[in-house]
C-alpha positions in Angstrom: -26.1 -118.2 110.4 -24.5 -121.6 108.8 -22.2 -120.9 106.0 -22.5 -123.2 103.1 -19.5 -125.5 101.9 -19.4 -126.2 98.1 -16.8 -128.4 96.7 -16.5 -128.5 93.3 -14.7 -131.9 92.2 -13.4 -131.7 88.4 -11.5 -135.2 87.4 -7.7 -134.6 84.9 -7.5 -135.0 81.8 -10.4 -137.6 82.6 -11.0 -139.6 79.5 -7.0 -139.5 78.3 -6.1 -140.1 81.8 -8.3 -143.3 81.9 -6.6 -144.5 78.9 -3.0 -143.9 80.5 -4.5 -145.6 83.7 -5.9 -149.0 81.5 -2.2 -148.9 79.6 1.0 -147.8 81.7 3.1 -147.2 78.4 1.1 -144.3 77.7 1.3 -142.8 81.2 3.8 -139.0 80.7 3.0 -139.4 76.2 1.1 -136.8 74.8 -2.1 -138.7 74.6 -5.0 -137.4 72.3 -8.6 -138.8 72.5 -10.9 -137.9 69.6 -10.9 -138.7 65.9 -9.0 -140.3 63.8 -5.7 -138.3 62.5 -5.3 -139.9 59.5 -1.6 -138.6 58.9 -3.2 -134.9 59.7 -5.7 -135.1 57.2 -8.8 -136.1 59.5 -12.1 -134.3 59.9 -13.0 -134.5 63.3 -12.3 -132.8 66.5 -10.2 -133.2 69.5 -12.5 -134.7 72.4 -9.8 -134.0 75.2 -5.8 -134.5 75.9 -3.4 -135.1 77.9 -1.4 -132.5 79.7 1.6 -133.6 78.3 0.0 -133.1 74.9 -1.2 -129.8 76.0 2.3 -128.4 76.4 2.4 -128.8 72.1 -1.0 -125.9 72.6 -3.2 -128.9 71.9 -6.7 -128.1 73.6 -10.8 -130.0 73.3 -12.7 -129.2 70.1 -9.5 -128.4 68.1 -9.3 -129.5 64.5 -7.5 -133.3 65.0 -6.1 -132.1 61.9 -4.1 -129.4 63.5 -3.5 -131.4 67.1 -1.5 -133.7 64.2 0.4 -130.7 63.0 1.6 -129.5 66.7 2.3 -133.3 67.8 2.6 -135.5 65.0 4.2 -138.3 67.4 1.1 -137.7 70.2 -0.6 -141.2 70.5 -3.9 -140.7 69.0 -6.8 -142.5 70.6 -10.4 -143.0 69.8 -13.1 -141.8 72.4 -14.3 -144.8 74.5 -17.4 -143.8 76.2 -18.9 -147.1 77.5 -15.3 -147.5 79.2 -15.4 -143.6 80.5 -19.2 -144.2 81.8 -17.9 -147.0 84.2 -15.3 -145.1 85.9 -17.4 -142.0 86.4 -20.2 -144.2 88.1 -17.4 -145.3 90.3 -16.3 -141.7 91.3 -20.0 -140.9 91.6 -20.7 -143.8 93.9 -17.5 -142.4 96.0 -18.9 -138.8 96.0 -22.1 -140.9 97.3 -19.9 -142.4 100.6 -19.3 -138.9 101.7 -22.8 -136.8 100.5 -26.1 -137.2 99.3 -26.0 -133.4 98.0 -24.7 -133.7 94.8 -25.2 -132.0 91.3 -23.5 -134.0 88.3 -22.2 -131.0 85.4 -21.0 -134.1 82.9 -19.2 -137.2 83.1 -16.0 -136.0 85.3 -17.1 -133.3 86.9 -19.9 -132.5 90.1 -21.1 -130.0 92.6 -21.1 -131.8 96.3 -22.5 -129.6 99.1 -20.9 -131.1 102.1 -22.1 -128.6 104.7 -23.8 -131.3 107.3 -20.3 -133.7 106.8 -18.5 -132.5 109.2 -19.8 -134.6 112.2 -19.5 -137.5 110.0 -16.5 -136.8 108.1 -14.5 -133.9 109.9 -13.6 -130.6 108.2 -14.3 -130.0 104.9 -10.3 -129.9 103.5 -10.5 -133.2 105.0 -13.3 -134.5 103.2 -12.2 -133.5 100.2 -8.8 -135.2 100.9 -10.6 -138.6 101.8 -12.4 -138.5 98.7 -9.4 -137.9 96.7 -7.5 -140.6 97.9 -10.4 -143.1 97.5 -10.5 -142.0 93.8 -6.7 -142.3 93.1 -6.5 -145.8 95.2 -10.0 -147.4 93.4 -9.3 -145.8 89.5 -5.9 -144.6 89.5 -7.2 -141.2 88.4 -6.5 -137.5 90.1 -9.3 -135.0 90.6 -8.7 -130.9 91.5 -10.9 -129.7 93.9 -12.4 -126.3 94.8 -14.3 -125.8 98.2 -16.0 -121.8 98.8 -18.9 -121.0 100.3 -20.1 -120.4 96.7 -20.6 -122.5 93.9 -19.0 -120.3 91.5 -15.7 -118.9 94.0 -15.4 -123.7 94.0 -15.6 -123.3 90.4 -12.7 -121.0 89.8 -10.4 -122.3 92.9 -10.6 -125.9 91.1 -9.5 -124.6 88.0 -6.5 -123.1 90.3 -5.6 -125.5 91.8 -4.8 -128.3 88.3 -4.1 -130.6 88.1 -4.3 -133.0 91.7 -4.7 -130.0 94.3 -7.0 -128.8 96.5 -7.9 -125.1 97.1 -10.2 -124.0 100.0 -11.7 -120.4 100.3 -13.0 -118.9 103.1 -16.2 -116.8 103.8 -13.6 -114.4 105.4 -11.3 -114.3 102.6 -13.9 -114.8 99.3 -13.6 -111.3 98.6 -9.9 -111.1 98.6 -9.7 -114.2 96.2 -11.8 -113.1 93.6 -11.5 -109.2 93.5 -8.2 -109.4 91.8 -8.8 -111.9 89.1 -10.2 -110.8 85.5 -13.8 -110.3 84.9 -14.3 -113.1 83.0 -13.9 -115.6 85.7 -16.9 -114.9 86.5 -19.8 -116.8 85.9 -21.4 -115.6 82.4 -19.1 -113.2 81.4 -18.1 -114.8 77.6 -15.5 -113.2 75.1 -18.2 -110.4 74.2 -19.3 -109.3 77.4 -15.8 -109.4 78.6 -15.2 -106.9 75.4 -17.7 -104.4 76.2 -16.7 -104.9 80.4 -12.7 -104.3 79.1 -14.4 -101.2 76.7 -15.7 -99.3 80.1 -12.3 -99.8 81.7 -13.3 -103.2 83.8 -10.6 -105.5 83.4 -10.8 -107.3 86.9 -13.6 -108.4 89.4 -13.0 -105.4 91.9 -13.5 -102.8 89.0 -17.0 -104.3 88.6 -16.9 -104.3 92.1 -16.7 -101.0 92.4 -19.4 -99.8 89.7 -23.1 -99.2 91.1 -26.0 -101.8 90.6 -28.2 -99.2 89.1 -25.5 -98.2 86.5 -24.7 -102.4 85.5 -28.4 -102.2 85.4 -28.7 -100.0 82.8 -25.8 -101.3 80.8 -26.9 -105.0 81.0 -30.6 -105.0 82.1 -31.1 -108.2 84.3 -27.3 -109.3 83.6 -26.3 -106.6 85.7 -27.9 -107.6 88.5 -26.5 -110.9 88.2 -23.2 -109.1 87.6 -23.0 -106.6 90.3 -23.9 -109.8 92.9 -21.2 -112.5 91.7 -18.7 -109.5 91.7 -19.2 -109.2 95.7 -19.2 -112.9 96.2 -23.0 -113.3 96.2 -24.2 -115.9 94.7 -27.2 -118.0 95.8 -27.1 -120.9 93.5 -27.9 -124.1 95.7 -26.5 -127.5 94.6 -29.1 -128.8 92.7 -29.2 -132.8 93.2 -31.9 -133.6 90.7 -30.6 -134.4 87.6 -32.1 -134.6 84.4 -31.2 -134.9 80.5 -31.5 -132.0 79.4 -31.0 -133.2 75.4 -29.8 -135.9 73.3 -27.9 -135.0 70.1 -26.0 -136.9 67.4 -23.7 -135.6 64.7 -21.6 -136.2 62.0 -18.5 -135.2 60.5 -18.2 -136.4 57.0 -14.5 -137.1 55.9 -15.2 -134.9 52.8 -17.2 -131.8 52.7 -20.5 -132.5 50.9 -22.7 -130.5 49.1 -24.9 -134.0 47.8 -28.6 -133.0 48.8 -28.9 -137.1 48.9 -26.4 -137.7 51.3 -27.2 -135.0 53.5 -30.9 -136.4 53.5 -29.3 -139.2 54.2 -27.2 -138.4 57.0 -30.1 -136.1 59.0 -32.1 -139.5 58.8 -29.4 -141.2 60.1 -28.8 -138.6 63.4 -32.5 -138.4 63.6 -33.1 -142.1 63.8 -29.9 -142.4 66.5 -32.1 -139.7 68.5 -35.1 -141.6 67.9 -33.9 -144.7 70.0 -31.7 -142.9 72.6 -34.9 -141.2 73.2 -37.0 -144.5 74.1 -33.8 -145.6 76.0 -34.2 -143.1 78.4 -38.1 -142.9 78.0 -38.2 -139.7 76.9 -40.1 -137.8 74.5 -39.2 -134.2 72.9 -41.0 -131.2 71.7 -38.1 -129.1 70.1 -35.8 -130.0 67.1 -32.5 -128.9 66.7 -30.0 -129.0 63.6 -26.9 -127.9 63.2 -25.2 -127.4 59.9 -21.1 -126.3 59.7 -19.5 -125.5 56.6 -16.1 -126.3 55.2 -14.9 -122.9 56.6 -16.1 -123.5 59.9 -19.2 -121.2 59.9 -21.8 -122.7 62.3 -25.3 -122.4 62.0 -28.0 -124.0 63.9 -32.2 -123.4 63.4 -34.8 -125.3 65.6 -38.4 -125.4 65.8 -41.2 -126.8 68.7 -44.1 -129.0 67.8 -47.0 -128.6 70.0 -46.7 -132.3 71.2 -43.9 -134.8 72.7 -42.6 -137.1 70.2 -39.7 -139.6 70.1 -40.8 -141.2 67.2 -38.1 -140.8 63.9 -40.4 -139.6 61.0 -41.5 -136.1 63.4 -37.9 -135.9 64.2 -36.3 -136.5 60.7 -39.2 -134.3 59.2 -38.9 -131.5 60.7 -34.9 -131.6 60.4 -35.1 -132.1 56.8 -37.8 -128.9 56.7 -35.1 -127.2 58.7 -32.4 -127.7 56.8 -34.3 -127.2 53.7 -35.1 -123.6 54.9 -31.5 -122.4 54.8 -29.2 -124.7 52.6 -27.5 -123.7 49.9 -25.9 -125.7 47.3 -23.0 -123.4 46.7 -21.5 -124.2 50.5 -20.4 -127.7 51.3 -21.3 -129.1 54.3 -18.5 -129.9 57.0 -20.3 -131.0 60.2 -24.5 -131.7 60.2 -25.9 -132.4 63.5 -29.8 -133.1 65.4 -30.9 -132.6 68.4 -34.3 -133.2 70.4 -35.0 -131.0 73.8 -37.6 -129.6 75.9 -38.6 -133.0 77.7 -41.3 -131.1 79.5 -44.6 -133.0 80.0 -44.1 -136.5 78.5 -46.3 -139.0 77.6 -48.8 -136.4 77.7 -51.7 -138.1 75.8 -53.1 -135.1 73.1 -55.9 -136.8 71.9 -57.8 -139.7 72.9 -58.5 -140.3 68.9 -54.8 -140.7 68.2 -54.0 -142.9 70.4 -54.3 -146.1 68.2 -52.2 -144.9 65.6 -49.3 -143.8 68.0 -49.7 -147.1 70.0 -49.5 -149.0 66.5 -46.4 -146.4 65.7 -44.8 -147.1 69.2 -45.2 -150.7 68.8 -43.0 -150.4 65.6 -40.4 -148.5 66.8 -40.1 -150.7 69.8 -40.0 -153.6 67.1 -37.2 -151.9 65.1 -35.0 -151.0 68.6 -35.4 -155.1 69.8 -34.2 -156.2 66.4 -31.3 -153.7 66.7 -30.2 -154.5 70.2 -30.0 -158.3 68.8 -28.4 -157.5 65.6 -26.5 -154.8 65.6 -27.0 -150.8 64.8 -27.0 -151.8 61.2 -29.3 -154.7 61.1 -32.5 -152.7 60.0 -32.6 -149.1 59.0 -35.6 -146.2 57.0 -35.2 -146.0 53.5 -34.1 -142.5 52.5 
């Protein structure tokens, strides 16, 4: 029986290293990608960093705010996506050269199963060394990768092996590699379950290990199924090469929190009508609505509901964000962070009645109207009124 071989490819510090990469003067400075500072009163969030601005404890999603405090003299950079997009469709088309197999997780990171290279290519180490040195010789750029029989033992050994190694684990050896790590490398094991795990004396993979499926069963229900597998390096996850958006979401961080019913209004039209066109961009249409409301002391809240049709047009989306928001708000908290997203991409372009089609063709034809006016003009060429 063939053995699989799963690399998993994870790219360094990608978006700050891209920016030391495009300007050599920045190359061993603390770099900081995300929002602006402003002298360490800024609202938004760290996006990523370098690793010589991690040494300060800076980490992604911290307050920029408190990335300022640890490393006032870190060069703070904004987030350059069109410019990060580019690179990554180089490093795909690389990934490409050596494997069709391949299963994107974001921008800078991918699951390549390169179990039929090796007539081709050679061993897998060997692979993965090729495709390393075609990504630092095209982009300048380092990647870590992980190769295991399984895509979750890949997974961890990348994260071993940071930043600019490789780390490959045997079938023969999977079970020494992973029994003596804690529990919560494993795959779905967050800070609660690793609470309760640490609460029944399980602190590392072989103490799981060690504890009967029928008892993880009863303690986690299907989870301990899942559990009692991944702990004895089971896990059957294929590399799944179709890749789809799974949502599109837009937020906001306003520089002061708000409490303004106007401007929040305001703002969820705003995010919804961003949605509205990414949607159309992508030709896709949504049936669930997502918001997300944070609060000037961080506590995060998010509500959604489904309609019983696809939609990509802004006045479903908007509508049922503002009926959303309206369900929970309260005047007395100020708003931080507001955010909307659209999901569940499942059947689209499903027509729902034959009757309603004129109106949504005459609705579609404006939306397309409004999106060709902004493409000419600029984001901020046409807009809803409030």
């Amino acid at each position: 029986m063939s053995v699989n071989i799963i690399a998993h490819i994870d790219m360094d510090a990608f978006f700050a290293a891209v920016e030391q990469a495009d300007n050599p003067e920045l190359k061993g400075k603390p770099v900081v990608i995300g929002a602006n500072p402003k002298n360490g009163k800024g609202r938004g969030v760290v996006s990523t960093c370098s690793y010589e601005a991690r040494k300060f404890g800076i980490h992604s999603a911290m307050p920029i705010s408190k990335a300022y405090q640890r490393c006032p003299h870190a060069v703070f950079l904004p987030v350059r996506m069109s410019r990060y997009h580019e690179i990554s469709d180089c490093i795909f088309r690389i990934f490409y050269d050596f494997t069709p197999d391949i299963e994107p997780i974001s921008i800078d990171e991918a699951f390549l199963d390169i179990t039929g290279t090796r007539r081709l290519h050679g061993p897998a180490f060997g692979v993965c060394l090729k495709i390393k040195e075609r990504i630092a010789k095209e982009t300048g750029l380092t990647a870590s990768v992980g190769i295991a029989p399984i895509k979750m033992a890949a997974k961890i050994a990348s994260d071993f092996c940071k930043p600019d190694g490789i780390l490959e684990i045997k079938k023969d050896k999977l079970i020494d590699f992973l029994w003596p790590l804690p529990v919560e490398k494993l795959w779905g094991v967050g800070p609660k379950t690793k609470s309760y795990l640490n609460n029944l004396g399980i602190r590392t993979i072989k103490d799981l290990a060690k504890r009967s499926r029928e008892e993880l069963c009863e303690q986690f229900g299907e989870s301990g199924d899942h559990l009692y597998c991944l702990s004895h390096g089971i896990d059957p996850r294929s590399v799944e090469t179709e890749s789809e958006i799974k949502s599109i979401s837009h937020e906001h961080t306003f520089e002061r929190d708000v409490n303004d019913k106007e401007v929040l209004h305001k703002t969820l039209l705003c995010l919804s009508e961003k949605a509205s066109r990414r949607l159309r961009l992508e030709g896709l249409k949504g049936k669930t609505i997502t918001i997300k409301v944070r609060y000037e002391g961080f506590q995060t809240y998010t509500r959604a509901a489904t309609f019983g049709f696809s939609t990509n047009f802004v006045d479903n989306i908007y509508g049922k964000a503002k009926e959303l928001f309206e369900g929970f708000y309260s005047a007395a908290n100020k708003v931080r962070l507001i955010g909307v997203k659209v999901s569940n991409f499942k059947n689209l372009y499903v027509q729902e009645s034959l009757f309603e089609e004129t109106a949504k063709e005459k609705k579609e034809r404006i939306h397309k109207a409004v999106d060709f006016i902004k493409d000419k003009y600029g984001e901020r060429s046409i807009h809803r009124a409030a």
